[in-house]
LOVO-216675 format. One line per 8 residues: for each residue x, z negated, y of N, C-alpha, C. Coordinates in steps of 0.02 Angstrom, whole numbers, plus 50000, padded with zeros to 5 digits. Layout:
residues N
X,Z,Y,X,Z,Y,X,Z,Y ~ ...
This chain:
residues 101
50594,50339,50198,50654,50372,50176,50697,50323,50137 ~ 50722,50347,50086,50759,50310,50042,50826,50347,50039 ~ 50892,50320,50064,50939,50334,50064,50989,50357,49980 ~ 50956,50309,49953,50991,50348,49862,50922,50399,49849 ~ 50867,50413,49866,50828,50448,49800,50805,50499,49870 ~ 50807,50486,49914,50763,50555,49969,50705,50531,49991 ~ 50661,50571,50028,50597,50539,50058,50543,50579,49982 ~ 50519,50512,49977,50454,50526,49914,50405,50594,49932
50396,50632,49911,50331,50688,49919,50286,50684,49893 ~ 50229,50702,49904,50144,50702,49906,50149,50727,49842 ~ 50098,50681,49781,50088,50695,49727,50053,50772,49696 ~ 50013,50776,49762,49982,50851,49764,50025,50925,49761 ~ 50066,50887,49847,50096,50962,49848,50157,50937,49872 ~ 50215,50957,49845,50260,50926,49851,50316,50939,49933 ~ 50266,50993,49959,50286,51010,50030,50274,50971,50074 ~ 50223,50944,50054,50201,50882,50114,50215,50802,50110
50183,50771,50149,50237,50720,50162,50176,50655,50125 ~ 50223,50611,50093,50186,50538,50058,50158,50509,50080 ~ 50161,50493,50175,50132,50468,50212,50130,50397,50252 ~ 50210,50389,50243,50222,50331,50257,50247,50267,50221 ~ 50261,50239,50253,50306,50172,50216,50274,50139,50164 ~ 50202,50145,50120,50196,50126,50047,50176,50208,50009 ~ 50205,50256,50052,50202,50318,50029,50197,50325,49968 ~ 50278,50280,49930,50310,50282,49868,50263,50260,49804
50236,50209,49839,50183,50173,49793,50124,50209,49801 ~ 50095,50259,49843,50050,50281,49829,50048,50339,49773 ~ 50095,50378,49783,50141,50433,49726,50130,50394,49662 ~ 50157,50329,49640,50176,50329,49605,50085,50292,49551 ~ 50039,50277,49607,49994,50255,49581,49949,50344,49554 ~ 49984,50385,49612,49926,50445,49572,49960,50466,49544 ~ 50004,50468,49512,50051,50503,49465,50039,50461,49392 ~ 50006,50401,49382,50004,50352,49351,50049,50307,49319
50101,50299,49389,50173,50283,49343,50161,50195,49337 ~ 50106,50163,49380,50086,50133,49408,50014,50112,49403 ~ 49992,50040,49366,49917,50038,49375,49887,50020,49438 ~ 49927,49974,49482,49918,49950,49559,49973,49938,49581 ~ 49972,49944,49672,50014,49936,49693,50013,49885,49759 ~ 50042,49853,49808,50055,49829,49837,50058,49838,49920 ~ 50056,49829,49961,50104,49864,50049,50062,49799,50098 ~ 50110,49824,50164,50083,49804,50214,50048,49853,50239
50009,49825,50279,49979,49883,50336,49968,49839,50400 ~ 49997,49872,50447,49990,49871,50513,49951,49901,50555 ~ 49968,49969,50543,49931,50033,50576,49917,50070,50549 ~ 49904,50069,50490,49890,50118,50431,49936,50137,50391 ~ 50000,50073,50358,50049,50093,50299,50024,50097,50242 ~ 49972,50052,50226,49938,50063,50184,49888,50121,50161 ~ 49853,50118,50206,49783,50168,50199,49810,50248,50201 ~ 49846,50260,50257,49858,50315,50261,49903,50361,50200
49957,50314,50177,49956,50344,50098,49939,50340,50059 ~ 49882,50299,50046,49819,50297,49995,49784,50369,50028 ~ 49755,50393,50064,49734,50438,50079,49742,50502,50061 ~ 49826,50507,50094,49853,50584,50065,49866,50587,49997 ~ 49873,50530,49970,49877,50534,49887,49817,50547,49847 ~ 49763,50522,49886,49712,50523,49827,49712,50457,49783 ~ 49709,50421,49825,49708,50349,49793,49665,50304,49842 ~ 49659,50233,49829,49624,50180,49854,49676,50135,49910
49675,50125,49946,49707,50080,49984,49649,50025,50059 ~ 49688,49955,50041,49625,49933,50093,49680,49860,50129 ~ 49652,49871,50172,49672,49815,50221,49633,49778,50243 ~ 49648,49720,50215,49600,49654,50202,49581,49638,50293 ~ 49536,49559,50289,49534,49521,50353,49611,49499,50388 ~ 49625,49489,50440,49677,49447,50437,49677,49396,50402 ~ 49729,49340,50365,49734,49274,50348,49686,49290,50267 ~ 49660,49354,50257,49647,49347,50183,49694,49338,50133
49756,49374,50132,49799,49358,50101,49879,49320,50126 ~ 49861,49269,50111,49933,49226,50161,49978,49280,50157 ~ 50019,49251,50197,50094,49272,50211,50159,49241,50189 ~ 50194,49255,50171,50257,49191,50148,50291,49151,50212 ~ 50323,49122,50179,50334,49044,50228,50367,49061,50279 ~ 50408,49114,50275,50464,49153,50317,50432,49192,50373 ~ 50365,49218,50371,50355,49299,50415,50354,49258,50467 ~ 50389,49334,50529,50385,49324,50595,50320,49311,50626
50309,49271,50685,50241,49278,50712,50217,49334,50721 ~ 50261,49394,50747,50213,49470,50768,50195,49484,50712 ~ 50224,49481,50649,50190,49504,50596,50130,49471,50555 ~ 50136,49397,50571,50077,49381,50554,50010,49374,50588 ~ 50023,49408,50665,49969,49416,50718,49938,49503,50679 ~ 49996,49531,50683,49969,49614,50649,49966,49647,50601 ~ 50015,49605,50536,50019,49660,50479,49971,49601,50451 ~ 49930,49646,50383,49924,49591,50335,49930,49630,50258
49943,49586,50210,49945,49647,50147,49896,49647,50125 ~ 49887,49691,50083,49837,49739,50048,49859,49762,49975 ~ 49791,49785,49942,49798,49808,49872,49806,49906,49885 ~ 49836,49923,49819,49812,49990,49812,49803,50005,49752 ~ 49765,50051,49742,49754,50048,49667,49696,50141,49641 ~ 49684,50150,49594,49646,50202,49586,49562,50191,49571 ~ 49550,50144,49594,49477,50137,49601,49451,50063,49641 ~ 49390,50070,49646,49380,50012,49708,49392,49924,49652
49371,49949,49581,49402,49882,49539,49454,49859,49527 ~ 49519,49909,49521,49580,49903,49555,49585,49873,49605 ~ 49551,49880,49675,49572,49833,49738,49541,49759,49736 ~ 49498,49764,49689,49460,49688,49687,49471,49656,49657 ~ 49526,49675,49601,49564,49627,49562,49633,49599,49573 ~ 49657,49679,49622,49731,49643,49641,49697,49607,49713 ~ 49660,49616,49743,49647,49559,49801,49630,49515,49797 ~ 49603,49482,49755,49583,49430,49705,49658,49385,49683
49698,49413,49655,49756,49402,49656,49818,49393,49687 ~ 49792,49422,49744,49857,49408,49813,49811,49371,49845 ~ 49741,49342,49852,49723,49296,49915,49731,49234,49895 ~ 49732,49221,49798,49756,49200,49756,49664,49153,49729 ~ 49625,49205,49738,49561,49193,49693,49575,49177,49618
């Protein structure tokens, strides 16, 4: 939920819901506002709105893509980031790029 713009809706159908906290970025990758996009995933922030969108989303190994100097320990025990993108060459280029290949 975004307090200035509203909660983002499903590129499909706009009744249903984006799917979570990189919801926005998944919208905005099937809408093509967007060539790739970015998120964490913990429990499925990532994947799961790659999913309802109709897009690619993947959540690497742990420790594939560092973390910045700052993250909390719980988060670097459970989240890790991930690419999203509209095809599996999309995820292998931005992961390539965030593990810093």
């Amino acid at each position: 939920y975004n307090p200035l713009l509203g909660t983002p809706r499903n590129a499909y159908d706009p009744a249903r819901i984006a799917g979570g906290s990189s919801g926005g970025a998944a919208v905005a990758l099937a809408l093509r506002m967007l060539p790739v996009a970015d998120g964490s995933d913990m429990m499925g922030s990532l994947r799961n709105p790659a999913a309802y969108n109709n897009v690619y989303g993947f959540r690497p190994s742990q420790g594939r893509v560092p973390h910045g100097p700052q993250a909390e320990l719980f988060v670097q025990q459970l989240a890790t980031e991930g690419p999203m993108g509209r095809s599996v060459a999309d995820l292998a280029r931005l992961l390539a790029t965030q593990a810093g290949y």
